[in-house]
N, C-alpha and C positions, 0 to 999 in steps of 0.2 A: 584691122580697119580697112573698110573698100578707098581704094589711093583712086586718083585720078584714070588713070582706063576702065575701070570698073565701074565708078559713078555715070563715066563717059557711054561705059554701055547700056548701061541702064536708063539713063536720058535718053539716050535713040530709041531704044526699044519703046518707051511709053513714048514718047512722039509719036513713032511709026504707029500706034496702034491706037493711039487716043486724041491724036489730031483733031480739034473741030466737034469736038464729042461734049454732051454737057452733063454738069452734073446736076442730081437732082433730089441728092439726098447724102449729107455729111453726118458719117456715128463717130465718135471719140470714145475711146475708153477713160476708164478710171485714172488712172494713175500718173499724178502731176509732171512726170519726170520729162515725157517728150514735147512741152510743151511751152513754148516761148513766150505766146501769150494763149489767154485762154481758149479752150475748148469752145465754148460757145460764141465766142468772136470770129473763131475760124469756121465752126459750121454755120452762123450766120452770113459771113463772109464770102463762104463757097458755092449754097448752095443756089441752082440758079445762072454760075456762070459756065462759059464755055472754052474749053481748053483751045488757046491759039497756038501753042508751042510748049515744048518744053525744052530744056537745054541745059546746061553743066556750067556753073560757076564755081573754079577750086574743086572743093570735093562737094560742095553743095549741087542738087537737082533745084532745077527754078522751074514752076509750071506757070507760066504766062497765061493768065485769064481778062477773058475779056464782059461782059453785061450788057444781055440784050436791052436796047433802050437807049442806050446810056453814049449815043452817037455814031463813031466807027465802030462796029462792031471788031474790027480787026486789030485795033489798038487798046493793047494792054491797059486794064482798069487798075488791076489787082495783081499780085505775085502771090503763090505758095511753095513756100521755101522748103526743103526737106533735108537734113544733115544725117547720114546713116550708121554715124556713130562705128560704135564696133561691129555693131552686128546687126543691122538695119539690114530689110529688104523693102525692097518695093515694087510689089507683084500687079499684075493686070490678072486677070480671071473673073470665073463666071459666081454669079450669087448662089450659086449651088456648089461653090465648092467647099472644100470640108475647112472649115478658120482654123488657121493655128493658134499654137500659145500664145500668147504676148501678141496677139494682133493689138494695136494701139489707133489703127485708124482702117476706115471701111468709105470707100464714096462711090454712092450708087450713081450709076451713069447712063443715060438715054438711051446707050446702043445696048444694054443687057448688060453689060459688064461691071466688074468693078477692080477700082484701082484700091489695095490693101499695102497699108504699112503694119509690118512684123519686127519686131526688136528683141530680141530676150532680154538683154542686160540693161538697157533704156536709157545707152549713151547718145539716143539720135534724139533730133528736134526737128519741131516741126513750127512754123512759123506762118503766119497769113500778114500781109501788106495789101494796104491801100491806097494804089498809086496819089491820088489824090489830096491825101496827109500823109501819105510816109514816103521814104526815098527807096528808090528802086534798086534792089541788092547787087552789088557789084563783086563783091570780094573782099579777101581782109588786103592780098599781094599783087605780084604780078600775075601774068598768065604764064606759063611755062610752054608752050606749042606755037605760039605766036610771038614772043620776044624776040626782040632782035638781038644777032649776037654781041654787039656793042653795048645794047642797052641789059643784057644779062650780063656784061663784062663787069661793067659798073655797078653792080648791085652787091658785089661783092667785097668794096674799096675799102680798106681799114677795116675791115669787120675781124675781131678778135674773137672769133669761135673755131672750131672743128667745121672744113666744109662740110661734113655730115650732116651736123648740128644746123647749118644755118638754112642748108637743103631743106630741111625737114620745119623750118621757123616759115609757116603759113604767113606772115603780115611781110615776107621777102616774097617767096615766090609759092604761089597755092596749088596745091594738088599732088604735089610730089611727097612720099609718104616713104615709109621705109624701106619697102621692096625694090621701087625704083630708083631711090637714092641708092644704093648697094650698087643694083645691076649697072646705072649710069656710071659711077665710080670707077667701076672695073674698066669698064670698055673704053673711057677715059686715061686708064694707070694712074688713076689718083688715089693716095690714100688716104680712109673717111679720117685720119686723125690733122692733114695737113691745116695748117691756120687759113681760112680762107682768106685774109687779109693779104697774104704773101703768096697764091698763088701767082705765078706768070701769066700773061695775059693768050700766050698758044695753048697754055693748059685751060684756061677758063672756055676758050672757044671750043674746042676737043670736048668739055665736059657739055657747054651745048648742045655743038650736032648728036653728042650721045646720047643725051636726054631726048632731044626729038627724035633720035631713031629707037630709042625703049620705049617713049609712049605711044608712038605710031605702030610699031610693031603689036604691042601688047592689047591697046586697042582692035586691031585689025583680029587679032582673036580670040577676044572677048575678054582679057584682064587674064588676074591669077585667078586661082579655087586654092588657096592655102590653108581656107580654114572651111567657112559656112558661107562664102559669098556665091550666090547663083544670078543670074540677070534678069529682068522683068518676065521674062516666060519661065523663070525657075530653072534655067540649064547654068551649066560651070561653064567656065573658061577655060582657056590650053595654053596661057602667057607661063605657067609653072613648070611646061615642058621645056619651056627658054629660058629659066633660070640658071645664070653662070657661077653665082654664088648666092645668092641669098637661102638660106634653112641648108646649105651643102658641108656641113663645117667637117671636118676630116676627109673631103673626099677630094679626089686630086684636083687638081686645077684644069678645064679643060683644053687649058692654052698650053701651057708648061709643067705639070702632073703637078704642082708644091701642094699640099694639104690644106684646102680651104681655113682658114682662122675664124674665130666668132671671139668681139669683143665685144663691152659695155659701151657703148658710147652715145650720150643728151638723154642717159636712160632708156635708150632701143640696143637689142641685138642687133649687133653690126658684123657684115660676111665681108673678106678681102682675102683676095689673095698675095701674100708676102711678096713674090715673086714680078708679078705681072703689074702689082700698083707702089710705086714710089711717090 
């Protein structure tokens, strides 16, 4: 599933290129599964406005639209939400280029382009709001890039889980996803099985800066490519070059050589190394 640097690149990428751009024609496919509400709410919905932003909330894409008419043009009417599931893309290109499988959504847009959602397995959603009657999408948690380290201390207080486990609990803190809980972990020396509850509060700050410096870094090069994830122009990422352990299990540690481990843990593969994380 694309974690947080990955959705984060793919929101820049369609900013950078669809900024200010209007759409002028919304297709949906068939099949009920990516869809939050329906198909013809959100091509009704869409078609006609103009894209003011888009932007990254948790692992969701938020396209901020705006309708001509209908006052500032510059202030958000409408949101369309996009969640990319396991296997969600969501591509910019031209109406001539060849659809893939599982295209699930097609929006034709003023400058000749069009912005395509792809999903094979059609664990993504797709969702249309109206500022108007509905609340403007915020998240289920915190933000993880912006927290302060005090207030990420405290999120942690009595909580009886695996910090692994509670890393990865969206309505705590959003975006952070399996690969980056791992690598944060490491570079912290925590191990994913500790009670979050009973961390020390130097360990919770150490798991901070770590986290800001793996999704700052990983962003800065466009996420992992672990599986099928590519960015709004269809290229991989190179954050899987910088993986310290995540998918490494037998292979030394590159701090202290111990044999990467992989265990079960909240139901995810989980990388640590024995040595380096206590």
């Amino acid at each position: 599933m694309p974690e947080l640097p990955e959705v984060e690149t793919i929101a820049r990428g369609v900013h950078e290129r669809l900024r200010g751009d209007q759409i002028l024609e919304a297709w949906f496919g068939s099949h009920k599964e990516p869809f939050k509400n329906s198909p013809g709410r959100q091509a009704a919905g869409l078609e006609g406005r103009t894209i003011l932003s888009v932007h990254r909330t948790g692992k969701h894409i938020v396209v901020e639209l705006g309708k001509s008419g209908a006052g500032n043009l510059n202030e958000p009417t409408a949101q369309w939400i996009v969640h990319l599931g396991m296997t969600g893309r969501l591509l910019v290109t031209t109406p001539d280029a060849e659809v893939a499988p599982h295209t699930h959504a097609r929006l034709r847009l003023k400058s000749g382009r069009e912005l395509r959602f792809v999903d094979p397995r059609r664990f993504g959603r797709l969702e249309f709001r109206e500022l108007s009657s509905d609340a403007a999408f915020t998240g289920p948690g915190k933000e993880p890039t912006t927290i302060t380290p005090d207030d990420f201390a405290k999120l942690f207080r009595g909580r009886r889980l695996a910090i692994k486990a509670a890393l990865l609990n969206q309505t705590i803190l959003h975006g952070v996803g399996n690969i980056y809980a791992d690598e944060s972990l490491f570079r912290a020396g925590i191990r994913p099985k500790r009670m979050a509850g009973r961390l020390k509060r130097d360990e919770l700050l150490r798991l901070h800066a770590a986290i800001q410096e793996v999704l700052a870094h990983a962003i800065q090069l466009g996420g992992s490519s672990v599986s099928d994830y590519v960015d709004a122009n269809g290229v991989r990422g190179f954050f899987q070059l910088e993986h310290r352990v995540y998918l490494r299990t037998g292979q030394p540690c590159l701090v202290c050589g111990t044999p990467i481990r992989r265990i079960l843990l909240a139901g995810r593969g989980t990388h640590y190394c024995p040595t380096c994380q206590r």
